[in-house]
C-alpha positions in Angstrom: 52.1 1.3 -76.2 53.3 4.0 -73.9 49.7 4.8 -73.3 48.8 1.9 -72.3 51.7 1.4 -70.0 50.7 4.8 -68.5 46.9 3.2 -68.1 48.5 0.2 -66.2 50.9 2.3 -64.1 47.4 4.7 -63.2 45.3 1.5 -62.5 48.0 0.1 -60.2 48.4 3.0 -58.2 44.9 3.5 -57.7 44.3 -0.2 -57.0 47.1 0.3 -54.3 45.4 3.2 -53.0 41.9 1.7 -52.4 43.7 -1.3 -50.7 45.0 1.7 -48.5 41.8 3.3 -47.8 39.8 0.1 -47.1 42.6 -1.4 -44.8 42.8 2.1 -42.5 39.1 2.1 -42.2 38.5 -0.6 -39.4 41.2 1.0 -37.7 39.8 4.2 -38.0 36.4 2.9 -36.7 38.2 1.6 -33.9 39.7 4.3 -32.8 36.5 6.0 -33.0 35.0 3.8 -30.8 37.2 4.0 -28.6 37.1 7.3 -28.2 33.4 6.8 -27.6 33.8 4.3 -25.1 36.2 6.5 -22.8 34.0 9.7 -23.3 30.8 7.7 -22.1 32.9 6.0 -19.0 33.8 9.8 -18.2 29.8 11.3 -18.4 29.2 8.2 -16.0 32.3 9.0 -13.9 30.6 12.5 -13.8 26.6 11.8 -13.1 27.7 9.2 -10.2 29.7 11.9 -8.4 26.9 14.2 -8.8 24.7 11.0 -7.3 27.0 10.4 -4.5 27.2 14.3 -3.5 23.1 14.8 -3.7 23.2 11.8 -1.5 25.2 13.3 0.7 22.9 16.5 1.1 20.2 14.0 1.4 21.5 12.2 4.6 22.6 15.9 6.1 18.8 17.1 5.9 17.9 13.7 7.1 19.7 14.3 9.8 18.5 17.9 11.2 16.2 18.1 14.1 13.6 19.8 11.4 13.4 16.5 9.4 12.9 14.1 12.1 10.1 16.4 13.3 8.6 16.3 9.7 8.9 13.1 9.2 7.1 12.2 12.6 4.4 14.0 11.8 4.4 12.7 8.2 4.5 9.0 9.9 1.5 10.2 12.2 -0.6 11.5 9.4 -0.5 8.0 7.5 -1.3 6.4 10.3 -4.5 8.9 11.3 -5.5 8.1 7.4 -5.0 4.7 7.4 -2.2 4.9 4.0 0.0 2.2 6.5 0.1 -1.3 8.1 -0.4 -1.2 11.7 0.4 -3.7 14.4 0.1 -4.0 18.5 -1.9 -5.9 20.9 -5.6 -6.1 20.6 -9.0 -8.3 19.9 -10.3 -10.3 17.4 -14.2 -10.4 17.4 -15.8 -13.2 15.4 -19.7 -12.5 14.3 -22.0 -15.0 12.2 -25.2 -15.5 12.2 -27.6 -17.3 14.3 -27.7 -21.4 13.9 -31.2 -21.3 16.2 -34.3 -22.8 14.6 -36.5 -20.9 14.1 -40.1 -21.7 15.3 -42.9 -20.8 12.8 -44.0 -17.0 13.0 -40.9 -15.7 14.2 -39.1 -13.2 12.3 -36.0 -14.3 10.8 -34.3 -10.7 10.4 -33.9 -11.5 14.1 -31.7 -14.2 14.1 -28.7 -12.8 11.2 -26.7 -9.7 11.6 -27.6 -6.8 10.3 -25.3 -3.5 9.7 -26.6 -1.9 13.1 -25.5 -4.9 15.2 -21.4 -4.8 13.4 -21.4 -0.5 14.0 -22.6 -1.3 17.6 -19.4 -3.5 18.0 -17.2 -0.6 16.3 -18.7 1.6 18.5 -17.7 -0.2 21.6 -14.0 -0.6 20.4 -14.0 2.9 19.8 -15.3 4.3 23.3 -12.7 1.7 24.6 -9.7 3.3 22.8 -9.1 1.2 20.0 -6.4 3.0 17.5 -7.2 1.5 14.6 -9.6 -1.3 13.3 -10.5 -3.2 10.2 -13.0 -6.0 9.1 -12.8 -8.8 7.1 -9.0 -6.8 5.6 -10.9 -3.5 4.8 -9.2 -1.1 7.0 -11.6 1.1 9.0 -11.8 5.3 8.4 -14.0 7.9 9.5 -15.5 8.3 6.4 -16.1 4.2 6.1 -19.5 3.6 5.8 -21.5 0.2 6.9 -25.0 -0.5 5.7 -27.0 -3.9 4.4 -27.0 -5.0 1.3 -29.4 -8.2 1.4 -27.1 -10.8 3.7 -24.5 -9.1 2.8 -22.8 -5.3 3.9 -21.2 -2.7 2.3 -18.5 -0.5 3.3 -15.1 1.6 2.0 -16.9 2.4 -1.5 -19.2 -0.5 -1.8 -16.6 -3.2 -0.9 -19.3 -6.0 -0.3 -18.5 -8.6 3.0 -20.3 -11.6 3.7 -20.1 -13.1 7.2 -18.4 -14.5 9.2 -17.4 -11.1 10.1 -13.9 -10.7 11.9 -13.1 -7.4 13.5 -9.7 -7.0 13.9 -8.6 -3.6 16.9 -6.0 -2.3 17.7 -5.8 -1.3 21.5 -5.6 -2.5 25.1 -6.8 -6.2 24.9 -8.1 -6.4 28.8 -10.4 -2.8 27.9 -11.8 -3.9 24.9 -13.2 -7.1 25.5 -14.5 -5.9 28.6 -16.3 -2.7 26.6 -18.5 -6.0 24.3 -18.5 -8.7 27.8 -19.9 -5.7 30.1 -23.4 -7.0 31.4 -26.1 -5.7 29.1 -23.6 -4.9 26.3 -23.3 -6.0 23.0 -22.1 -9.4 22.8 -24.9 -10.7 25.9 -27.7 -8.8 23.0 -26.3 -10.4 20.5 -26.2 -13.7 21.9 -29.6 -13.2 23.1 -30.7 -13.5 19.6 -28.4 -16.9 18.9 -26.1 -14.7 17.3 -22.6 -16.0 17.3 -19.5 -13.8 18.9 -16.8 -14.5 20.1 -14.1 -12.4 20.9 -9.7 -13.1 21.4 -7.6 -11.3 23.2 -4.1 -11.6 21.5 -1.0 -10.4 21.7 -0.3 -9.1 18.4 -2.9 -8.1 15.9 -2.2 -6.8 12.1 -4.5 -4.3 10.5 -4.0 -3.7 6.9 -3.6 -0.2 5.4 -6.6 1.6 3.5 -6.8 -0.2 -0.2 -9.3 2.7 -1.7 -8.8 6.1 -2.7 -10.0 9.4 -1.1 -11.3 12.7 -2.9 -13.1 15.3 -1.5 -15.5 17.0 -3.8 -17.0 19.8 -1.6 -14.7 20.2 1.6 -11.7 22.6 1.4 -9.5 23.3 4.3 -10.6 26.2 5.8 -8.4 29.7 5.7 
């Protein structure tokens, strides 16, 4: 009997004791979590006052004569290689094909535009200062090529265009549609032929930055 009283006493005290443990346990956890939750707010506390100080080193270089300088030149060398958007007053030139009949024996390759007639254009814009120019939204560089592909040309890495053709220049409106109107120029050839050109001065004119890439394979800046 007195063993099995003991038994019960042992049980109860151990039953007691688990009630214990497994009611201080959510507690526990919360407390851990909280603990937690305060240390994480204070490594946030600490990275956005190391934010707000590299910020402030940021907008004191930004702020040195050196910078702007850099960062005029950087501005100058996008635009030179076409990585930007540009926009100013200049022409929009229009060229399509001929709508002439033709009369039997003539040559038709007369009568549609060929790669030599749209460089002749671009050469004219050029001589007359234009800053930057594009065609059909493919954004002109000195490395853009323009040849014939059937009725079609290529250009910027085999970008195909089909006409109508619209040059878009950036530059002195009055000097570049004079450079094509001159007397003997290109647009009074071209016209010759039925080709059809026209050319608007406007106001404001968008040219859209380069889309390709650009490697060079064999030059190297020189030493």
């Amino acid at each position: 009997m007195i063993v099995g009283l003991a038994l019960g006493i042992m049980l109860a005290v151990q039953y007691r004791m688990n009630l214990e443990i497994h009611s201080t346990e959510p507690v526990q956890q919360v407390k851990n979590l909280s603990e937690q939750v305060n240390q994480a707010k204070a490594e946030r506390d600490e990275l956005q006052k190391q934010v707000d100080e590299l910020r402030n080193e940021l907008d004191k270089a930004a702020s040195l004569p050196q910078t702007a300088e850099v960062m005029a030149q950087l501005d100058q060398t996008r635009i030179v290689a076409g990585n930007t958007e540009l926009t100013g007053p200049g022409v929009e030139v229009t060229l399509n094909d001929s709508v002439i009949s033709l009369k039997p024996g003539q040559d038709p390759n007369l009568y549609v535009l060929h790669d030599e007639d749209i460089l002749r254009v671009l050469n004219e814009l050029r001589a007359a200062g234009a800053e930057a120019i594009s065609i059909n939204g493919q954004r002109l560089l000195a490395t853009t090529e323009v040849r014939c592909t059937g009725p079609t040309v290529l250009l910027n890495k085999n970008k195909r265009l089909a006409p109508p053709y619209i040059v878009t220049a950036i530059g002195d409106p009055d000097t570049l549609e004079s450079s094509l109107k001159m007397k003997g120029g290109v647009a009074e050839t071209l016209q010759f032929w039925g080709i059809q050109i026209t050319i608007k001065k406007l106001p404001q004119v968008v040219v859209p930055p380069y889309s390709g890439g650009i490697k060079f394979q064999y030059a190297t800046a020189a030493a």
